[in-house]
Residue frames as qw, qx, qy, qz and C-alpha x, y, z in Angstrom:
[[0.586, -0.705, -0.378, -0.133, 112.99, 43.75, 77.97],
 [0.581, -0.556, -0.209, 0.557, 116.15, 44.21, 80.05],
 [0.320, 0.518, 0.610, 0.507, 116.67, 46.62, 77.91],
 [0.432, -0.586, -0.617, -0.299, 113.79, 48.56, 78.50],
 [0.576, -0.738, -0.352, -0.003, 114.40, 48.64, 82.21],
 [0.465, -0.109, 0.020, 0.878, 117.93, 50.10, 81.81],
 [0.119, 0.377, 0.305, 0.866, 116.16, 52.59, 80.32],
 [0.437, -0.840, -0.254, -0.198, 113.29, 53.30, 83.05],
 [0.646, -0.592, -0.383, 0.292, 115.81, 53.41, 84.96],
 [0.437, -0.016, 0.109, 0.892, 117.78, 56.07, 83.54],
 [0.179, -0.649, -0.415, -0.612, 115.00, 57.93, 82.78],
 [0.506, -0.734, -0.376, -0.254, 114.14, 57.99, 86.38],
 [0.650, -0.421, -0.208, 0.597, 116.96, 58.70, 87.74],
 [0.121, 0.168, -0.007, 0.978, 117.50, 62.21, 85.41],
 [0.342, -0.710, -0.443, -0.427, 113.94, 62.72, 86.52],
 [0.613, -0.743, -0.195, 0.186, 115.25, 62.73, 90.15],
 [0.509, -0.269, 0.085, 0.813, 118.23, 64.79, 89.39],
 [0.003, 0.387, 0.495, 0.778, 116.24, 66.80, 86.91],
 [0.460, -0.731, -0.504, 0.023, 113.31, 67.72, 89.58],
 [0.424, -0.779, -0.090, 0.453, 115.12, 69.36, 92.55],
 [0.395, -0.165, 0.241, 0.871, 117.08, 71.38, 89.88],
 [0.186, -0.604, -0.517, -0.577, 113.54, 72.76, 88.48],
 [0.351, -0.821, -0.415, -0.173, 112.44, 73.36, 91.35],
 [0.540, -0.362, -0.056, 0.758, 115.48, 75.07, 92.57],
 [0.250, 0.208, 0.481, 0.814, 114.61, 77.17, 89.74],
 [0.301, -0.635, -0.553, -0.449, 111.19, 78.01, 90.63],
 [0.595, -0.695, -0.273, 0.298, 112.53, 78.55, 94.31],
 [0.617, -0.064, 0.092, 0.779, 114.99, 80.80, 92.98],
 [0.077, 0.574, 0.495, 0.647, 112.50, 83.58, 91.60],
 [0.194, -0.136, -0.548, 0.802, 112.51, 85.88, 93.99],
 [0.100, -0.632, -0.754, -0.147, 108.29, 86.73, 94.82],
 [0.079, -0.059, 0.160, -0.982, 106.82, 90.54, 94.61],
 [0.031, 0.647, 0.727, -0.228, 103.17, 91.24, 95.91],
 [0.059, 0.041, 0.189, 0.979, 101.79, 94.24, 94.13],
 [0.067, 0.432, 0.484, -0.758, 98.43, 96.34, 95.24],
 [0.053, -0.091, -0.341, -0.934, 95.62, 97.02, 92.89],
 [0.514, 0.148, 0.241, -0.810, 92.06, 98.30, 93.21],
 [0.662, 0.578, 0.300, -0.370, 90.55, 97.26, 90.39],
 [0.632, 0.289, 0.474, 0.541, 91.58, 96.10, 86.38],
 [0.117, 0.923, -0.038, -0.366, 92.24, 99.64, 84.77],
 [0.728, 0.661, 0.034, 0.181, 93.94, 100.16, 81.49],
 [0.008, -0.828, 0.484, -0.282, 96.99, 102.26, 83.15],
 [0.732, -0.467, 0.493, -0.049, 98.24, 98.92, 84.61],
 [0.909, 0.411, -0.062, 0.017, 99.27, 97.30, 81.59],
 [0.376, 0.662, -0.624, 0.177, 102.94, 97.63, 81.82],
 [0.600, -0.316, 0.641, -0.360, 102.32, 95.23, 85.05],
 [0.870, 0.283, 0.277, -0.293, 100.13, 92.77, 82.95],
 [0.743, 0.551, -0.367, 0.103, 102.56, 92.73, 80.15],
 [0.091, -0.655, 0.673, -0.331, 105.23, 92.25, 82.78],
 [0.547, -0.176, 0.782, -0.241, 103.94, 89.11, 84.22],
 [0.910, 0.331, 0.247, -0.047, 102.02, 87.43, 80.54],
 [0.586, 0.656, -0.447, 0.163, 105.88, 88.38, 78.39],
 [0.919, 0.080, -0.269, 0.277, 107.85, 86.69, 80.98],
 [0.258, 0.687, -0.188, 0.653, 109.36, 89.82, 81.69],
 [0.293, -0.832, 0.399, -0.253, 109.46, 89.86, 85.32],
 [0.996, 0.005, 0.077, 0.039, 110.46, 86.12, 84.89],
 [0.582, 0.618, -0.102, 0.518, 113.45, 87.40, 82.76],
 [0.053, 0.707, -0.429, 0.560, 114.61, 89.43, 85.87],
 [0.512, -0.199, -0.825, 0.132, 114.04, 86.44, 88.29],
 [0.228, -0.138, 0.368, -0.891, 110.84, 87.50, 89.79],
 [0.110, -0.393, -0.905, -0.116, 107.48, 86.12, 90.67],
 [0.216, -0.235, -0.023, -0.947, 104.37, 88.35, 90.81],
 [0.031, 0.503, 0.821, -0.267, 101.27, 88.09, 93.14],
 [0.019, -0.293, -0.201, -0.935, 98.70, 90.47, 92.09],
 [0.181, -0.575, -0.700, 0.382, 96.32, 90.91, 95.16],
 [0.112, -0.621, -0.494, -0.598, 93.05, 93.10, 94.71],
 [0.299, -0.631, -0.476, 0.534, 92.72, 95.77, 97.54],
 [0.003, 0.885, 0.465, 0.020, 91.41, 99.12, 97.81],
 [0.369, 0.620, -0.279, 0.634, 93.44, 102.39, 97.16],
 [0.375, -0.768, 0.317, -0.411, 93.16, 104.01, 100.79],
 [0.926, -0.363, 0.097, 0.019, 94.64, 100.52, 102.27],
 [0.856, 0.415, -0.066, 0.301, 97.20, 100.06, 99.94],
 [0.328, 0.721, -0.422, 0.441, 99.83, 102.49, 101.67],
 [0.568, -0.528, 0.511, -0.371, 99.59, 101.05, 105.11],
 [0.914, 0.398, -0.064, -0.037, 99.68, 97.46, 102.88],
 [0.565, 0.646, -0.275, 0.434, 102.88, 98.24, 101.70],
 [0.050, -0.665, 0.590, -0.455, 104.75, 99.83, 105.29],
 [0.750, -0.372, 0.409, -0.364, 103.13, 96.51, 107.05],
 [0.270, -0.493, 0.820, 0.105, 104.68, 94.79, 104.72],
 [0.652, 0.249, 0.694, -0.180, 101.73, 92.69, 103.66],
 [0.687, 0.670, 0.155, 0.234, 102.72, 94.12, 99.49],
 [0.689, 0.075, 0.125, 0.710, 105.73, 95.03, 97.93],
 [0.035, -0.121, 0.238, 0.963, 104.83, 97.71, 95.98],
 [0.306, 0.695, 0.607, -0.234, 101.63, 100.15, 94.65],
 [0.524, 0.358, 0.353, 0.688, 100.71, 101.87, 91.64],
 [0.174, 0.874, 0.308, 0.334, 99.07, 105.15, 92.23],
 [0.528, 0.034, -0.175, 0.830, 101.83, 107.69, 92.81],
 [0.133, 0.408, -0.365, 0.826, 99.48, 110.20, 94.18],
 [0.756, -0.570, -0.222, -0.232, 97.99, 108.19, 96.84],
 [0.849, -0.321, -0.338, 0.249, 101.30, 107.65, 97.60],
 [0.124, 0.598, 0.075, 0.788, 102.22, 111.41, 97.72],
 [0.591, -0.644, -0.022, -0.486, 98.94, 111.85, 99.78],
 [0.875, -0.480, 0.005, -0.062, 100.26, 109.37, 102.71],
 [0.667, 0.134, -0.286, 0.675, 103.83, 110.77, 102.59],
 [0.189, -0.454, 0.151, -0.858, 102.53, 114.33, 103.27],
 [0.766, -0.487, -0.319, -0.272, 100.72, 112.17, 105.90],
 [0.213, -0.665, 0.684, -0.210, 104.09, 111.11, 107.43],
 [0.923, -0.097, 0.284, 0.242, 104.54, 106.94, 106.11],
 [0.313, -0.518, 0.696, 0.386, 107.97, 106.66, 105.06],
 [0.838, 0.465, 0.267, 0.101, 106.97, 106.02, 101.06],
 [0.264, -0.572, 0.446, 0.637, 108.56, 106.54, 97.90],
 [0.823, 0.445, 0.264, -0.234, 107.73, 106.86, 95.07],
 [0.733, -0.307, 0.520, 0.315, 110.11, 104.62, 92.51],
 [0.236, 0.133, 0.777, 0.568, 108.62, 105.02, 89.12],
 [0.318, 0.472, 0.114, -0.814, 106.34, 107.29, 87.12],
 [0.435, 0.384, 0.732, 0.357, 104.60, 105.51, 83.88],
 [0.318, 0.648, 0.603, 0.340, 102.93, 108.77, 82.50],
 [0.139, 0.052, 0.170, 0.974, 102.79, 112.23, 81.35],
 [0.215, -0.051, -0.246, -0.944, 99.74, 113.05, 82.22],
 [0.353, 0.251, 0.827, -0.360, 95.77, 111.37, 83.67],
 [0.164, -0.119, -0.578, -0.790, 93.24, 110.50, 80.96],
 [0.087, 0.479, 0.781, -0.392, 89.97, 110.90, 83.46],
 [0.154, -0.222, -0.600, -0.753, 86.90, 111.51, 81.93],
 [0.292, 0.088, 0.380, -0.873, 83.58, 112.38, 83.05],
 [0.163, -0.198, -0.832, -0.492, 80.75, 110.01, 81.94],
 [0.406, 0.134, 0.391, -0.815, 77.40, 110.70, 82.46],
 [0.472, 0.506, 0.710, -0.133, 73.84, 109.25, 81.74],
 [0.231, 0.406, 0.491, 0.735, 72.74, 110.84, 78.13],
 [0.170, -0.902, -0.390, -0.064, 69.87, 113.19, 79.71],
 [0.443, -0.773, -0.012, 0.455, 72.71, 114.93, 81.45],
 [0.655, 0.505, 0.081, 0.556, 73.55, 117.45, 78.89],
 [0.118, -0.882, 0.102, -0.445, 74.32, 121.05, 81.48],
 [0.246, 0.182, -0.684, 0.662, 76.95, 120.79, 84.75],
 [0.482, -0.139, 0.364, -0.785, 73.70, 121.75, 86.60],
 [0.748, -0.003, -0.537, -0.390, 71.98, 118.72, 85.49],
 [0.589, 0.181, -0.711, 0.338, 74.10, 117.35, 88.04],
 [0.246, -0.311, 0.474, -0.786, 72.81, 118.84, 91.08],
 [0.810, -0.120, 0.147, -0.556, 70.55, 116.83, 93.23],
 [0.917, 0.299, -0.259, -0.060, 72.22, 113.30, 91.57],
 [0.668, -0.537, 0.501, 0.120, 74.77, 110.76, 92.83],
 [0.474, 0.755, -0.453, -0.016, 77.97, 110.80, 91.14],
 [0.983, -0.120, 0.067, 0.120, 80.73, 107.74, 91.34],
 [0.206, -0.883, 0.419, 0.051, 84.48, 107.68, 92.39],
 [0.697, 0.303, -0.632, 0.151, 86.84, 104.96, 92.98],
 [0.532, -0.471, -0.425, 0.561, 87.65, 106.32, 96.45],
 [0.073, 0.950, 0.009, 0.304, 87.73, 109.43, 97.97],
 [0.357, -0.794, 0.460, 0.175, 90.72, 111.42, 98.59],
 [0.723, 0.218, 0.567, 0.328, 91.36, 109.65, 94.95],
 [0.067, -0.268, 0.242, 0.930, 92.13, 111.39, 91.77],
 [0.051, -0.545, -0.769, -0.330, 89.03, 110.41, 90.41],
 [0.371, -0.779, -0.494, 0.110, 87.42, 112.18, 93.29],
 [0.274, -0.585, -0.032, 0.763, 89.99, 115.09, 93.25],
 [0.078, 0.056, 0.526, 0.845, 89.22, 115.77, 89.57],
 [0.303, -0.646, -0.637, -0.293, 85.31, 115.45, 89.95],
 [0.344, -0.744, -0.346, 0.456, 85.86, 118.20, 93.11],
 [0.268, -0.398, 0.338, 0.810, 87.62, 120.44, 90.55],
 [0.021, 0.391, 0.627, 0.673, 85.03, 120.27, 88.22],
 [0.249, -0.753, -0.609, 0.011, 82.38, 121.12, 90.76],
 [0.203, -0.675, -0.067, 0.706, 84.19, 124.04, 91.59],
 [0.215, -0.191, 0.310, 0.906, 84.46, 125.26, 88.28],
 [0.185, -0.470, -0.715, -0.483, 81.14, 124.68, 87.63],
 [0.184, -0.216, 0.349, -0.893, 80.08, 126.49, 91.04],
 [0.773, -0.361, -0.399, -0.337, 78.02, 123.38, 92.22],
 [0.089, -0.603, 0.734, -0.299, 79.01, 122.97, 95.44],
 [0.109, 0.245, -0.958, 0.102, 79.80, 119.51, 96.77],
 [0.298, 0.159, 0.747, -0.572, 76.92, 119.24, 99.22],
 [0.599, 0.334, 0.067, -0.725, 74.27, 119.63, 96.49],
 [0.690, 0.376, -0.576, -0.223, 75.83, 116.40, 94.61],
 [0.847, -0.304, 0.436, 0.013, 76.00, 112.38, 96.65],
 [0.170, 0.690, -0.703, -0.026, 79.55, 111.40, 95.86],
 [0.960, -0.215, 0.126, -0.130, 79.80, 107.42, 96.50],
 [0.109, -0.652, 0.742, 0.114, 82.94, 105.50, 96.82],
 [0.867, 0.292, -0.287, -0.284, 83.18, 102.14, 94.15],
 [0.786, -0.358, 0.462, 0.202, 86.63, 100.93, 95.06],
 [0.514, -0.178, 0.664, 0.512, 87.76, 100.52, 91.49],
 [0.278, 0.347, -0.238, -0.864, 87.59, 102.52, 88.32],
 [0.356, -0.150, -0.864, -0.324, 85.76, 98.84, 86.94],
 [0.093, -0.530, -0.754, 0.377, 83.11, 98.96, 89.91],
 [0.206, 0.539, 0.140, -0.805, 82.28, 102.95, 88.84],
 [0.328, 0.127, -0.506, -0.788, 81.99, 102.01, 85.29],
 [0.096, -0.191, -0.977, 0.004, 79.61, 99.27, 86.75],
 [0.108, -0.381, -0.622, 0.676, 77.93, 101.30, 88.63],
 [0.276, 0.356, -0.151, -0.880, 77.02, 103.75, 85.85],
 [0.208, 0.265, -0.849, -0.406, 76.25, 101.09, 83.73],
 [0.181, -0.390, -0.886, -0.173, 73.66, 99.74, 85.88],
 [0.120, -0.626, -0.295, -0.712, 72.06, 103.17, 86.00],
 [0.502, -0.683, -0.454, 0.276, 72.70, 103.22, 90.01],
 [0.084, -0.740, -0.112, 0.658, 74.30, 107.09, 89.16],
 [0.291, 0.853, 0.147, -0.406, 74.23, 109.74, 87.23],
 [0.761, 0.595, -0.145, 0.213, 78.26, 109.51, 86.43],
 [0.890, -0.301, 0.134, 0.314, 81.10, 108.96, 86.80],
 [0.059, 0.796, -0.563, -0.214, 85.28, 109.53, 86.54],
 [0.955, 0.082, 0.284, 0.018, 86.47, 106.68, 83.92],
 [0.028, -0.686, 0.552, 0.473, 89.63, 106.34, 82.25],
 [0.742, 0.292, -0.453, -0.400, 89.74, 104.02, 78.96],
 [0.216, -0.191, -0.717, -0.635, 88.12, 101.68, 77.68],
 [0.165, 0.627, 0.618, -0.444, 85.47, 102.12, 80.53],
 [0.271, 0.524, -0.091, -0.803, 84.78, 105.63, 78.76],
 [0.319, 0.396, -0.403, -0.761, 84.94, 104.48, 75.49],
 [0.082, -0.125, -0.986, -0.072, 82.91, 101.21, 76.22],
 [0.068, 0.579, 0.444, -0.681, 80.40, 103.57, 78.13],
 [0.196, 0.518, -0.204, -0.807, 79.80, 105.54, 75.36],
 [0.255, 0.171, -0.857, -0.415, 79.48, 102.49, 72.80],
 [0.109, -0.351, -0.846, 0.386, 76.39, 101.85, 75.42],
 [0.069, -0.684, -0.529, -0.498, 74.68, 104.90, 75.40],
 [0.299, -0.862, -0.200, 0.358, 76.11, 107.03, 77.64],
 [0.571, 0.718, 0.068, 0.393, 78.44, 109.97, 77.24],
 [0.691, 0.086, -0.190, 0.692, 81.40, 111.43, 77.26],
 [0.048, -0.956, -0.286, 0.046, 80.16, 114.70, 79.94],
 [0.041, -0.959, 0.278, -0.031, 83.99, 116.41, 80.24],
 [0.697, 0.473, -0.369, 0.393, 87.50, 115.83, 79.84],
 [0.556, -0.831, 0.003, 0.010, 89.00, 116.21, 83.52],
 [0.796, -0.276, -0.057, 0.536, 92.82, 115.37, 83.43],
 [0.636, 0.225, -0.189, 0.714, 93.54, 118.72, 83.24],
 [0.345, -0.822, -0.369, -0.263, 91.91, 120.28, 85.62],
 [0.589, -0.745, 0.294, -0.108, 94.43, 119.49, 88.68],
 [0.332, 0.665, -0.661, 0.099, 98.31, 118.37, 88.69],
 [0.795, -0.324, 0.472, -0.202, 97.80, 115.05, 89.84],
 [0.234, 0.401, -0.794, -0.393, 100.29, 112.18, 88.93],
 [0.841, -0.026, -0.168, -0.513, 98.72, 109.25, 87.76],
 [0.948, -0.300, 0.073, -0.074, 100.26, 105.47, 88.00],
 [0.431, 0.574, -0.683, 0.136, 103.73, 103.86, 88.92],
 [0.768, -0.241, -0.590, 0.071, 105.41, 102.64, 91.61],
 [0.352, -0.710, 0.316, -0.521, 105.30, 103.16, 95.18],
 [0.706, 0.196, -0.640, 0.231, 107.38, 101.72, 97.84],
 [0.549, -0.821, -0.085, 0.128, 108.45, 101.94, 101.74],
 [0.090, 0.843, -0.504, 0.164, 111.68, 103.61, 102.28],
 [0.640, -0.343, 0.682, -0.083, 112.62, 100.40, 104.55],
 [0.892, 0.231, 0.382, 0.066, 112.33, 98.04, 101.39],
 [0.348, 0.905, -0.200, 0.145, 114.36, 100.72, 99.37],
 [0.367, -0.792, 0.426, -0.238, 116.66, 99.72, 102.08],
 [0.583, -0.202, 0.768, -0.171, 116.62, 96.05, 102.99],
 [0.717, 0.265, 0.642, 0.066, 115.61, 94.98, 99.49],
 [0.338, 0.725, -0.279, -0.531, 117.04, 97.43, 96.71],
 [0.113, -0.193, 0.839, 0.496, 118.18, 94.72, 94.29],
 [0.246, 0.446, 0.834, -0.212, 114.62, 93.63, 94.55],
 [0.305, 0.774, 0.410, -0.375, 113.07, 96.65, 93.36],
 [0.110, 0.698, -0.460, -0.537, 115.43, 97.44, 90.88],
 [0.167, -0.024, 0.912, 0.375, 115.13, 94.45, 89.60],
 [0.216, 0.514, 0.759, -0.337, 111.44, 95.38, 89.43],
 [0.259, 0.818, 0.032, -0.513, 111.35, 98.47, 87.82],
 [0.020, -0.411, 0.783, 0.467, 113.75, 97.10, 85.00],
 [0.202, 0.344, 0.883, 0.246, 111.00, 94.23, 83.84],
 [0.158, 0.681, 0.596, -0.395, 108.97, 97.16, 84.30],
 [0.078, 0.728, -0.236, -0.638, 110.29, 99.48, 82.05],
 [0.075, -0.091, 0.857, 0.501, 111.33, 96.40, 79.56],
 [0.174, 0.497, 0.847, 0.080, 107.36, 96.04, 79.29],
 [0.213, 0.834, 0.177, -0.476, 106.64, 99.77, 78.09],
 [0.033, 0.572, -0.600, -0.558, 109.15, 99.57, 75.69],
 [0.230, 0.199, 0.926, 0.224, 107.62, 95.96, 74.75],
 [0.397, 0.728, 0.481, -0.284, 103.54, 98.07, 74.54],
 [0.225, 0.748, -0.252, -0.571, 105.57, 100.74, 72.27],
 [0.088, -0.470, 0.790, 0.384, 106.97, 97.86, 69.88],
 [0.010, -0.247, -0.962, -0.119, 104.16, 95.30, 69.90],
 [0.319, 0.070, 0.072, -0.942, 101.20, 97.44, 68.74],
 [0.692, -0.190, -0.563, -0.409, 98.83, 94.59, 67.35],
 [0.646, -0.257, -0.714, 0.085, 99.40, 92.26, 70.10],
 [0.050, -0.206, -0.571, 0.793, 98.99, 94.78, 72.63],
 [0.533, -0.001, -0.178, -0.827, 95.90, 95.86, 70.94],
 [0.715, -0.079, -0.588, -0.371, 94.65, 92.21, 71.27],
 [0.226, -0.198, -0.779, 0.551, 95.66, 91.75, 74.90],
 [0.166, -0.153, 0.097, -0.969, 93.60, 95.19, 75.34],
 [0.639, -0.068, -0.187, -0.743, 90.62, 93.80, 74.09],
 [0.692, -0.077, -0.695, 0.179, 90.96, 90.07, 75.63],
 [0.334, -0.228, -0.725, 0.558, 91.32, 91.47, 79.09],
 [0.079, 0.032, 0.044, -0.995, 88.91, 94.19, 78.69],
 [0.298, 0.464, 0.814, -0.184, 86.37, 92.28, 77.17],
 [0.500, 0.770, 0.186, -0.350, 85.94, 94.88, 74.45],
 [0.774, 0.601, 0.201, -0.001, 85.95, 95.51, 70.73],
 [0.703, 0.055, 0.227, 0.672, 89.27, 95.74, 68.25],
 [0.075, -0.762, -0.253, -0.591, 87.67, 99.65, 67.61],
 [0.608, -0.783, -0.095, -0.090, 87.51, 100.13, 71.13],
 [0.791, -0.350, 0.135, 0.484, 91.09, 98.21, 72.19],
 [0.510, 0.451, 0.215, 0.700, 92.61, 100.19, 69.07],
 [0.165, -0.853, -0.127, -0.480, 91.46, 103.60, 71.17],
 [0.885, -0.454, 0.050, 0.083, 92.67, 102.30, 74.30],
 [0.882, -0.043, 0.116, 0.454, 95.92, 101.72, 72.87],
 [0.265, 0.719, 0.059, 0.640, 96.29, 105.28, 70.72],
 [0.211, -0.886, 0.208, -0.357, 95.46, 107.19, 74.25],
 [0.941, -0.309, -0.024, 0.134, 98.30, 104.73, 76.30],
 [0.596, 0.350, 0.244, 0.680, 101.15, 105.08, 73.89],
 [0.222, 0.817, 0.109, 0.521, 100.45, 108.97, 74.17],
 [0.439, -0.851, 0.062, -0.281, 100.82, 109.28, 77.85],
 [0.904, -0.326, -0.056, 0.269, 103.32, 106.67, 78.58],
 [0.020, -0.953, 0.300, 0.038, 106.60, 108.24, 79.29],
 [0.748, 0.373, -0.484, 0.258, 110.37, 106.78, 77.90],
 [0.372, 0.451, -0.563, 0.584, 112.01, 107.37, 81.40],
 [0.562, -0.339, -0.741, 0.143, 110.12, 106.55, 84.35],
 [0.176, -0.052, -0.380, 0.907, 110.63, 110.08, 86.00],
 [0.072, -0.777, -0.620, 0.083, 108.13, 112.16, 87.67],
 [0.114, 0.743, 0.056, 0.657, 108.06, 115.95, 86.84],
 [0.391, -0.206, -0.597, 0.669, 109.00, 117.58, 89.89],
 [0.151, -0.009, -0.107, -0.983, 107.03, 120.32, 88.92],
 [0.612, -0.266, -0.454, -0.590, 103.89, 118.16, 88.87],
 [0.536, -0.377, -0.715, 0.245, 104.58, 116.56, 92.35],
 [0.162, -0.213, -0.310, 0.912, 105.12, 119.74, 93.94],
 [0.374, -0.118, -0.394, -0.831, 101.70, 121.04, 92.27],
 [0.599, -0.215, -0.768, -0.070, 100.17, 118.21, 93.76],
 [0.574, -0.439, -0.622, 0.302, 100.98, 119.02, 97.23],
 [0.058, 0.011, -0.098, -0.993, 100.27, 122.25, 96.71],
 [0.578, -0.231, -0.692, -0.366, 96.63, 120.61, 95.86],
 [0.545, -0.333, -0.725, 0.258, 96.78, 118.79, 99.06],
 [0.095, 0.020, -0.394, 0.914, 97.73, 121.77, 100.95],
 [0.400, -0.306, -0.227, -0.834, 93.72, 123.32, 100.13],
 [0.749, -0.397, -0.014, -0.531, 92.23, 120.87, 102.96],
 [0.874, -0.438, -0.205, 0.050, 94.96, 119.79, 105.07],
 [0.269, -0.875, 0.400, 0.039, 97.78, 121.07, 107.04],
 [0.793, 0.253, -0.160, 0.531, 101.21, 120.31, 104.85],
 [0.472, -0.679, 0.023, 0.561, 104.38, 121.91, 106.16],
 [0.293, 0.923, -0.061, -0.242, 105.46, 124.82, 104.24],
 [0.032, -0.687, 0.683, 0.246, 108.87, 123.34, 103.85],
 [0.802, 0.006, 0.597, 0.018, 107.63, 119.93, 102.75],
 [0.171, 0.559, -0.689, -0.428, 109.90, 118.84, 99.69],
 [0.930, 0.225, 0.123, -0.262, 107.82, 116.76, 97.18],
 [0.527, 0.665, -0.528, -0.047, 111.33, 116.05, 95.69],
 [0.351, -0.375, 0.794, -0.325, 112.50, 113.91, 99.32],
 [0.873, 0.129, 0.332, -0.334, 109.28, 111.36, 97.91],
 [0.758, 0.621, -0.101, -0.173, 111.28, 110.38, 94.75],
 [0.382, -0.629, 0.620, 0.270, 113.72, 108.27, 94.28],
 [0.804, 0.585, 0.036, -0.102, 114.64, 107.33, 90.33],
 [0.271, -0.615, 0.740, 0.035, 118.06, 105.58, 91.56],
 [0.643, -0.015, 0.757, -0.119, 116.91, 102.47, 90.84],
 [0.695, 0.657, 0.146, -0.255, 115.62, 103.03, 87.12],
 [0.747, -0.108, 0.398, 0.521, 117.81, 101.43, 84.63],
 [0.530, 0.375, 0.014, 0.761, 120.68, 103.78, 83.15],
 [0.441, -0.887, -0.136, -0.028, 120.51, 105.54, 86.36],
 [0.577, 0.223, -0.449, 0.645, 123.58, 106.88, 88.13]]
C-alpha cells in the first residue's frame, strides 16, 4: 500500500512536470491561417501537408478557413490569413495595387474543363442557357470567356452565375440548375461517371497560372522565417504525392468521396502538372497580365516579375 502511494505520487508529479513541457510544445508551433474557396483537387499538397505531419515537422500549425476567392486578397493584407492559393487572383489584385506576392507556384499548367448537360452537343447549344463559375474575374470564368469568344457567342447571350467554389459548380451542374460548367478533377471525371460530359478542354485557351502561394509583402517582411518555413513543408508534401502513389490515390478518393478508377485519374492528371521547383514561368505571368490588360487599365511598364518572389523556396540563394 505505501508502496503504491510512492508511486501515485511519482507518477503525478512527472505528470506535472511532463504537462507544461507538452504543452510548451504545442505552444511552440508557430499557427498559419490559409484561404480556400472550396475542396478542389489542386490543393492537395496543403492536405498532405497538414494529414503527413509535414507542416508539424517544420513547427507549424494550420487553420484552414473556407472563404471566397475575390475576399481572399484583402484577407490576407488585413491580416485576417496568412497565405492564399490561387496565384492569379493574386496577380489580378497586384495589378490592382495590394502589396502581394506571389511565393510559390505548384503547376505547369490549369486542367479546366468544360462540363456540360449531355443534350449539349454544339458551342451554340449554349446560347440562351446559364453556365457556372466559381467567381468571376476567376480562371474558371476567364477560360469560359475565352471559349465564348472563340466560339463567337457573345457573353450577353449566355447567364454566367457565380458558385464560390469549383465543389458548389460541380453541385450546381449536378443538380441540373445549369447547363455547365468549368471543373477541374475529379468533379469532371465524377460528372461524367453521372451522365454528363466532358463539352471542351479549356486550360489552354489563356496563360493563366493556376495554384500556390500568395502572400503580403509586409509578412514577407515581418515574418519571413514563417513563410519559409511554409513553403518547405510545402514542397516536402509534393515530393511526398510523387513518392506515395497508392496512398495518395486513397486519400484522393477518401476526401473526394469518389471511386479508386476515378482517384487513380485524379492522381495521373496531378503528378503531370505538378512542378519539381515551385517557380512560376515568367513568361506565363507576364501573359497573364497581358490578359488582364483586355478590360482594365494596367500600366505599360507593369513588371509581372516585381510579383514573385522564389527567395524563400528551399535550395534558394
Amino acid at each position: 500500500m505505501y508502496v503504491g502511494k510512492i508511486l501515485s505520487v511519482v507518477l503525478l508529479l512527472a505528470g506535472l512536470l511532463l504537462t507544461p513541457g507538452a504543452a510548451r510544445g504545442a505552444e511552440n508551433l508557430q499557427k498559419i491561417r490559409v484561404g480556400f474557396p472550396s475542396l478542389a483537387f489542386s490543393y492537395m499538397p496543403f492536405y498532405v501537408a497538414q494529414e503527413k505531419g509535414l507542416l508539424k515537422k517544420h513547427g507549424l500549425e494550420a487553420e484552414y478557413i473556407q472563404m471566397r476567392t475575390p475576399i481572399q486578397p484583402q484577407a490576407v493584407i488585413n491580416g485576417n490569413i496568412n497565405f492564399f492559393p490561387s496565384v492569379s487572383t493574386g496577380i489580378s489584385a497586384a495589378v490592382a495595387g495590394l502589396p502581394l506576392a506571389i511565393v510559390l507556384n505548384f503547376y505547369n499548367g490549369s486542367p479546366w474543363m468544360l462540363v456540360t448537360q449531355k443534350e449539349i452537343n454544339k458551342p451554340q447549344d449554349l446560347t440562351g442557357k446559364t453556365l457556372a463559375v466559381s467567381g468571376i474575374r476567376t480562371a474558371p470564368y476567364y477560360y469560359l470567356q475565352a471559349a465564348l469568344k472563340k466560339w463567337e457567342i457573345p457573353e450577353k447571350d449566355v447567364s454566367i452565375i457565380s458558385t464560390g467554389g469549383t465543389s458548389d459548380s460541380f453541385l450546381a451542374l449536378t443538380t441540373n440548375q445549369v447547363a455547365g460548367t468549368v471543373l477541374t478533377p475529379p468533379f469532371d471525371d465524377k460528372a461524367v461517371s453521372l451522365g454528363y460530359k466532358k463539352f471542351m478542354f479549356l486550360g489552354d485557351l489563356v496563360p493563366i497560372p493556376y495554384v500556390g502561394v500568395v502572400t503580403s509583402q509586409s509578412q514577407i517582411k515581418s515574418n519571413r522565417e514563417t513563410v519559409r518555413k511554409t513553403l518547405a513543408a510545402l514542397m516536402a508534401s509534393v515530393v511526398w504525392i510523387r513518392a506515395n502513389r497508392d496512398e495518395s490515390v486513397k486519400m484522393i478518393a477518401t476526401r473526394f468521396k469518389i471511386s479508386p478508377t476515378e482517384a487513380e485519374q485524379t492522381y495521373a492528371t496531378l503528378v503531370k502538372i505538378l512542378n519539381k521547383d515551385g517557380r512560376l514561368d515568367p513568361n506565363i505571368a507576364r501573359g497573364y497580365v497581358d490578359f488582364l490588360r483586355q478590360d482594365r487599365p494596367v500600366p505599360a511598364d507593369f513588371d509581372a516579375q516585381k510579383l514573385m518572389d522564389f527567395s524563400m523556396l528551399p535550395g534558394a540563394h
